[in-house]
C-alpha positions as CSV (number, residue, x, y, z in Angstrom):
1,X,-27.8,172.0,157.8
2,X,-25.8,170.4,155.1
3,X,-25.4,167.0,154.7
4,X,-22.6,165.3,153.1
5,X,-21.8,161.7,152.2
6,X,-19.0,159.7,153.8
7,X,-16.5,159.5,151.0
8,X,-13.5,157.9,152.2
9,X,-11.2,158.4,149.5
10,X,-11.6,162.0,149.0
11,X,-10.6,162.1,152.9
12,X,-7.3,160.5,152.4
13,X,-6.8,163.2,149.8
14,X,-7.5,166.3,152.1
15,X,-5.4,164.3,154.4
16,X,-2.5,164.0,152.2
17,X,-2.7,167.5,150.9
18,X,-2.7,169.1,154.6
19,X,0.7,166.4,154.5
20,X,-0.9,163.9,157.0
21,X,0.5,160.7,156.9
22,X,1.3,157.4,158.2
23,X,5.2,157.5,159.5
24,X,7.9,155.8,157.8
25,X,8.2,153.6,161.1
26,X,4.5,151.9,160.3
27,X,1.1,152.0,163.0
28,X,-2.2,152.9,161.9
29,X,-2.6,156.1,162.8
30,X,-1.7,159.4,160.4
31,X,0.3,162.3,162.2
32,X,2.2,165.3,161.0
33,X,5.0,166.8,162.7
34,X,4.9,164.3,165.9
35,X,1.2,164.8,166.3
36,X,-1.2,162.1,166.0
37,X,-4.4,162.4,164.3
38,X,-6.7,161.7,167.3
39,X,-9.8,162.6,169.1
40,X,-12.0,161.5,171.8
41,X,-15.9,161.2,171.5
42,X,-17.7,162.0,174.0
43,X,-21.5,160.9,173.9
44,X,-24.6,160.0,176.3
45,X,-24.4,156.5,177.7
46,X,-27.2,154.7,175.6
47,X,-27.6,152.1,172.7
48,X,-28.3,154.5,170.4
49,X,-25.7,156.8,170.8
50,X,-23.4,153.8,171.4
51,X,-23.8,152.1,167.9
52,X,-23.3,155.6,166.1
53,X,-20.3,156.3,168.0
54,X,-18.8,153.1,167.2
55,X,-20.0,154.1,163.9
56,X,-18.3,157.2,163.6
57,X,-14.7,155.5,165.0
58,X,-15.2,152.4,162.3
59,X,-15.2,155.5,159.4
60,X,-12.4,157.3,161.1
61,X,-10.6,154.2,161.5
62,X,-10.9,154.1,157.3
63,X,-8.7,157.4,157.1
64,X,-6.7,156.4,159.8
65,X,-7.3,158.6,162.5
66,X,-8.2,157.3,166.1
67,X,-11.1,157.9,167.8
Protein backbone atom coordinates (compact mmCIF):
# COMPACT_ATOMS: atom_id res chain seq x y z
CA UNK A 1 0.00 0.00 0.00
CA UNK A 2 1.00 3.57 -0.61
CA UNK A 3 1.71 5.89 1.91
CA UNK A 4 1.40 9.46 1.67
CA UNK A 5 2.28 12.43 3.89
CA UNK A 6 -0.30 14.67 5.43
CA UNK A 7 0.21 17.92 3.49
CA UNK A 8 -2.34 20.30 4.38
CA UNK A 9 -1.78 22.85 1.97
CA UNK A 10 -1.85 20.89 -1.09
CA UNK A 11 -5.39 19.74 0.36
CA UNK A 12 -6.86 23.19 0.41
CA UNK A 13 -5.77 23.25 -3.19
CA UNK A 14 -7.57 20.07 -4.42
CA UNK A 15 -10.31 21.52 -2.34
CA UNK A 16 -10.44 24.72 -4.11
CA UNK A 17 -9.98 23.33 -7.46
CA UNK A 18 -13.05 20.78 -7.13
CA UNK A 19 -14.64 24.61 -5.97
CA UNK A 20 -15.02 23.71 -2.22
CA UNK A 21 -15.24 26.48 -0.15
CA UNK A 22 -16.09 28.26 2.98
CA UNK A 23 -19.56 30.28 2.34
CA UNK A 24 -19.68 33.97 2.03
CA UNK A 25 -21.95 33.75 5.30
CA UNK A 26 -18.62 32.43 7.45
CA UNK A 27 -18.58 28.77 9.74
CA UNK A 28 -15.80 26.51 9.56
CA UNK A 29 -16.79 24.07 7.49
CA UNK A 30 -16.17 23.99 3.33
CA UNK A 31 -19.36 23.01 1.20
CA UNK A 32 -20.24 23.29 -2.51
CA UNK A 33 -23.52 23.66 -3.81
CA UNK A 34 -25.43 23.46 -0.20
CA UNK A 35 -23.49 20.37 0.81
CA UNK A 36 -21.25 20.31 3.60
CA UNK A 37 -18.04 18.69 3.56
CA UNK A 38 -18.63 16.07 6.32
CA UNK A 39 -18.18 12.57 7.41
CA UNK A 40 -18.62 10.31 10.32
CA UNK A 41 -15.85 7.94 11.57
CA UNK A 42 -16.72 5.06 12.73
CA UNK A 43 -14.04 2.97 14.84
CA UNK A 44 -13.70 0.18 17.69
CA UNK A 45 -14.24 1.57 21.09
CA UNK A 46 -10.53 1.50 22.52
CA UNK A 47 -7.62 4.06 23.35
CA UNK A 48 -5.87 3.28 20.56
CA UNK A 49 -8.28 3.71 17.98
CA UNK A 50 -9.64 6.70 20.03
CA UNK A 51 -6.47 8.87 19.90
CA UNK A 52 -6.07 8.24 16.04
CA UNK A 53 -9.57 9.08 15.38
CA UNK A 54 -9.25 12.23 17.13
CA UNK A 55 -6.18 12.37 15.18
CA UNK A 56 -7.68 12.07 11.91
CA UNK A 57 -10.69 14.80 12.83
CA UNK A 58 -7.73 17.42 14.29
CA UNK A 59 -6.20 17.06 10.29
CA UNK A 60 -9.57 17.32 8.79
CA UNK A 61 -10.42 20.02 10.98
CA UNK A 62 -7.09 21.77 9.14
CA UNK A 63 -8.87 21.67 5.66
CA UNK A 64 -11.97 22.38 7.12
CA UNK A 65 -14.10 19.48 6.77
CA UNK A 66 -15.95 17.93 9.86
CA UNK A 67 -15.54 14.78 11.07
Amino acid sequence: MTSYDFDQERARQILAAAEYSIGAEGGAIKSKDGVSLQFQLLVPNDDYHKALAEQIQTDWAGISVQV
